[in-house]
N, C-alpha and C positions, 0 to 999 in steps of 0.2 A: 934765276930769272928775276926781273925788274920787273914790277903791277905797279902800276897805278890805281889807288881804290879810294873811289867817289860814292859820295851818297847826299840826296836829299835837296838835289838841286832848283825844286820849285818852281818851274817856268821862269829862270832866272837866265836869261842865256848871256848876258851880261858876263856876269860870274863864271857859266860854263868855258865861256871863247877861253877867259885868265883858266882856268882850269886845266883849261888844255894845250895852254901855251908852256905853261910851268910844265906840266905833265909829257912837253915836247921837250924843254929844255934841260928833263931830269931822264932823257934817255927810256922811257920807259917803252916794256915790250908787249907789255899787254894791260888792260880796263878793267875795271871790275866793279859794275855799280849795284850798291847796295838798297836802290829804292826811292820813291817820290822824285819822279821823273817831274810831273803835274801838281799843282794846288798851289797858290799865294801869287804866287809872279803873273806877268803879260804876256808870255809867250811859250805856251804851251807846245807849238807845233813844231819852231825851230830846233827846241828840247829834244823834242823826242827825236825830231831829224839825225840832230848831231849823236847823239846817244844811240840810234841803231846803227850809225854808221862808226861809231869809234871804240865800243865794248865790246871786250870778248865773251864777259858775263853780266848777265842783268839780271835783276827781280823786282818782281812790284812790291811798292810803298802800301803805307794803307791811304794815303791820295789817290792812288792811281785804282786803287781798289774802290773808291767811292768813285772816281769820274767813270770806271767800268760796269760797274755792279748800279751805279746811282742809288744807294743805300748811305745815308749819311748820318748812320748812328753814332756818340759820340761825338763830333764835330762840332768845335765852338762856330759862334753865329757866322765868325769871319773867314772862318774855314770852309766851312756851306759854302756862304755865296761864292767864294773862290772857286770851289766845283763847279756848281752850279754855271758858272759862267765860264769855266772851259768845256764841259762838256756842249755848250752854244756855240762856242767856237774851234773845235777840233776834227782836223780834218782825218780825212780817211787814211792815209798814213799812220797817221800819230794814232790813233785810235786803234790800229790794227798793231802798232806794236807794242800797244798797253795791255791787251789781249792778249800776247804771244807771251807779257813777263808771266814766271811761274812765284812761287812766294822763298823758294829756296833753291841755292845754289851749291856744288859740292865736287871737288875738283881736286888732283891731284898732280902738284908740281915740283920738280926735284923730290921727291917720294915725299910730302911735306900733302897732308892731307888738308884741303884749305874749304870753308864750309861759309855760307852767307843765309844772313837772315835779316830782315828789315828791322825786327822790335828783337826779336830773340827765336830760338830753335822753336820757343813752346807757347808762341803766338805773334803775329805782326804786330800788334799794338802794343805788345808789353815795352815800357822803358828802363832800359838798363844802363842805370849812369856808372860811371866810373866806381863808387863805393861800394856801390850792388851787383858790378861784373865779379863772378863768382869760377872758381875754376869747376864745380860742377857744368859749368856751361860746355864747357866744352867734352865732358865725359858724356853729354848730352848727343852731343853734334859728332861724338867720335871722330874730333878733329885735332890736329897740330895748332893752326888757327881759325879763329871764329873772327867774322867780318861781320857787324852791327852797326846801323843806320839809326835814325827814329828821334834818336834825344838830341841832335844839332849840337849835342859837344864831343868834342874831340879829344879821345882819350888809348894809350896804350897801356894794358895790365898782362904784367909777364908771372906766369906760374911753371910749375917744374912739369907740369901736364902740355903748356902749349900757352901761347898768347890770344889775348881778346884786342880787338881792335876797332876802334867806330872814328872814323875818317874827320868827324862832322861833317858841318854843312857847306855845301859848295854855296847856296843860292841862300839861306837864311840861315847864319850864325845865331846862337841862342845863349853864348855865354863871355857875353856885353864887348867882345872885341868882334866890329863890322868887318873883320875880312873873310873875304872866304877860306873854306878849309880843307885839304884833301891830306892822303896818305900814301907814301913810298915804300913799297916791301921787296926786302929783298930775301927771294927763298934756299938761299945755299950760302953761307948757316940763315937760320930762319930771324929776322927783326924789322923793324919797322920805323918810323917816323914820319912826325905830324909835319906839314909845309902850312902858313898862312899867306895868301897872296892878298892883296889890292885887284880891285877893279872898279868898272865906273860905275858907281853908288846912285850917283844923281840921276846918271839914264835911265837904270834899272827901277828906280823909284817913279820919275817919271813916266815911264810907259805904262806901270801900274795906276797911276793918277790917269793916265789919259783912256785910260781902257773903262775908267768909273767902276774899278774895285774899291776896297774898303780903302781910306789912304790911310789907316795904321799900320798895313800889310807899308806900304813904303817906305812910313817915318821909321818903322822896328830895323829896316835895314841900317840906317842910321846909328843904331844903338845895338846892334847885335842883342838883339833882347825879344 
């Protein structure tokens, strides 16, 4: 089976449309998002729209945990108000299927045990970059592979246990190339690969400017940083 596996799209729907264009044009048979549906971007609602209607598996971020819970421990100043101001603007929809994500996912295709977590098995916030994806992680997850969101960079680490995999960031890249980024798995034999796409930067930035978010949250798209 072909997945498509996204994470971390940030009210970026910009970014999501390319995501999903690619993710049309790579045949894929089933979605699989890893997390932070909401936070940074302007468009919280279309987000979530397009994401309950094109995943076959979701979980929540620790965004979606703050605009849910309204608890924003942790969170830099810019990250707040980003909440803070989608939870003013989200609608009953989108709010209801921020509610409905669980924090983990766990799922078996072609006998290939496949396991999702936004930070890691052993917390949502944990960051697990490439150096530090560890194959205990997956003797954790009791899985083939492990799907990881949270750190916005995109990385595959293969062990004789099973593969770790974090898609990056569909809507805010973090490691200095602005495009977005998703992941193509195929589960018979089990491997993976990183895709980086283009989309429109300027829009995506300017809806943020226009919405009177933070405008760092739009120039960082700029710089993947």
């Amino acid at each position: 089976m072909r997945l498509g596996v996204i994470a971390d799209v940030h009210s970026n729907i910009h970014a999501l449309r390319s995501a999903v264009e690619v993710m049309d044009a790579e045949r894929v048979e089933a979605i699989f998002f890893a997390g932070d549906a909401v936070g940074y971007g302007a468009n919280p609602n279309e987000c979530c729209d397009t994401l309950r209607r094109i995943c076959h598996r979701s979980i929540r971020g620790n965004h979606d945990e703050a605009v849910v819970t309204k608890i924003f421990s942790g969170m830099n100043p810019y990250a707040h108000a980003a909440a803070n101001w989608t939870i003013g603007v989200l609608n009953e929809s989108a709010r209801m299927f921020l509610e409905s994500l669980r924090p983990s996912a766990n799922e078996v295709i072609d006998n290939r045990t496949i396991a999702m977590y936004h930070g890691s098995p052993r917390t949502m916030n944990e960051y697990v970059y490439a150096e530090s994806a560890q194959e205990d992680i997956l003797d954790i997850a009791k899985a083939d592979m492990v799907i990881l969101g949270h750190t916005h960079m995109p990385y595959v680490k293969e062990f004789t246990r099973g593969i770790i995999l974090n898609p990056g960031s569909v809507g805010q890249p973090r490691d200095s190339d602005p495009h977005g980024s998703l992941a193509v798995v195929e589960t018979d034999p089990l491997r993976c690969r990183i895709i980086r796409f283009g989309y429109l930067i300027d829009d995506a930035a300017k809806a943020i400017r226009d919405q009177g978010l933070p405008h760092v949250l739009a120039e960082r798209l700029r710089t993947g940083r």
